[in-house]
C-alpha positions in Angstrom: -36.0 -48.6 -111.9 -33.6 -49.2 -108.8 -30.8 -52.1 -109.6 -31.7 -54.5 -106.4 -29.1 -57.2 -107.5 -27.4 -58.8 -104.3 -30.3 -57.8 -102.0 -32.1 -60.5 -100.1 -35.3 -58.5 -98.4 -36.4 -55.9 -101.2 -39.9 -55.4 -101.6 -41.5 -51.8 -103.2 -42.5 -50.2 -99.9 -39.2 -50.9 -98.3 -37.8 -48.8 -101.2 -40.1 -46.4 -101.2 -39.0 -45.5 -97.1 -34.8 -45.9 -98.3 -36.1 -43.3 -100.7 -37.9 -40.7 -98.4 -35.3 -41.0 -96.0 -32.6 -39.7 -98.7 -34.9 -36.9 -99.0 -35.9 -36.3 -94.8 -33.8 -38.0 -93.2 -35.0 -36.4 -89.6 -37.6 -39.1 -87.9 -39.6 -36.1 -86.3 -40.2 -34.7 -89.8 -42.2 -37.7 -91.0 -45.0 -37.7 -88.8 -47.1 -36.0 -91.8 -45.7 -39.0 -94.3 -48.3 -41.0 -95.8 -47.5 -44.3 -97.4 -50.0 -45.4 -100.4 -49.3 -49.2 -101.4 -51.3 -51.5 -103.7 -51.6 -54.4 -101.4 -51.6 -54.8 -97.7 -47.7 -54.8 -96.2 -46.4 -57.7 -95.0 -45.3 -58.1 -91.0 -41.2 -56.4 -92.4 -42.7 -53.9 -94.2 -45.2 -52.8 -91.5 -42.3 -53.2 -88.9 -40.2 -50.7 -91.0 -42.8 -48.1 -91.2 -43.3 -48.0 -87.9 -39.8 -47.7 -86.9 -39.9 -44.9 -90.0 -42.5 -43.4 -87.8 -44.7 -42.8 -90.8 -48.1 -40.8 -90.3 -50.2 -43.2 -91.8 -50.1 -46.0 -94.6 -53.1 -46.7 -97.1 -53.9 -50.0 -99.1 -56.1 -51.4 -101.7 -56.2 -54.9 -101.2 -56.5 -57.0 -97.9 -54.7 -60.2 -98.0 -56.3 -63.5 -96.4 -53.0 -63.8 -94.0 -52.3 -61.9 -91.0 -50.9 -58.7 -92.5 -51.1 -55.2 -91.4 -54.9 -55.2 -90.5 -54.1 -56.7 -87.3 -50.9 -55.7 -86.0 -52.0 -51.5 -86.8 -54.6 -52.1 -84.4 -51.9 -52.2 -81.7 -51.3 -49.0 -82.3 
């Protein structure tokens, strides 16, 4: 498990991007990347895999709020 201590924003997808970046860390390269979270990401985490410029991203569970579901259909 990652030590997180002294950081304010940290949630599990935002760690999983830190970590593929360390591995390609060339934005046309991730086009193919496919994101697979438990829950629906929240407005930052959505935000950060855009600017990743992730493929696509795949949930399980749709929260009540306004999440993902409607901000991807921007796209």
């Amino acid at each position: 498990m990652e030590k997180t201590e002294g950081r304010l924003l940290v949630h599990a997808d935002l760690l999983a991007l830190e970590a593929a970046d360390k591995i390609n860390p060339f934005p046309g390269k991730r086009r193919d990347a496919v994101l697979y979270v438990t829950g629906e990401p929240c407005l930052m985490c959505l935000g950060a895999a855009l600017t990743f410029f992730l493929g696509e991203i795949y949930y399980g569970h749709v929260a009540s709020r306004l999440y993902c579901t409607v901000i991807s259909r921007w796209r």
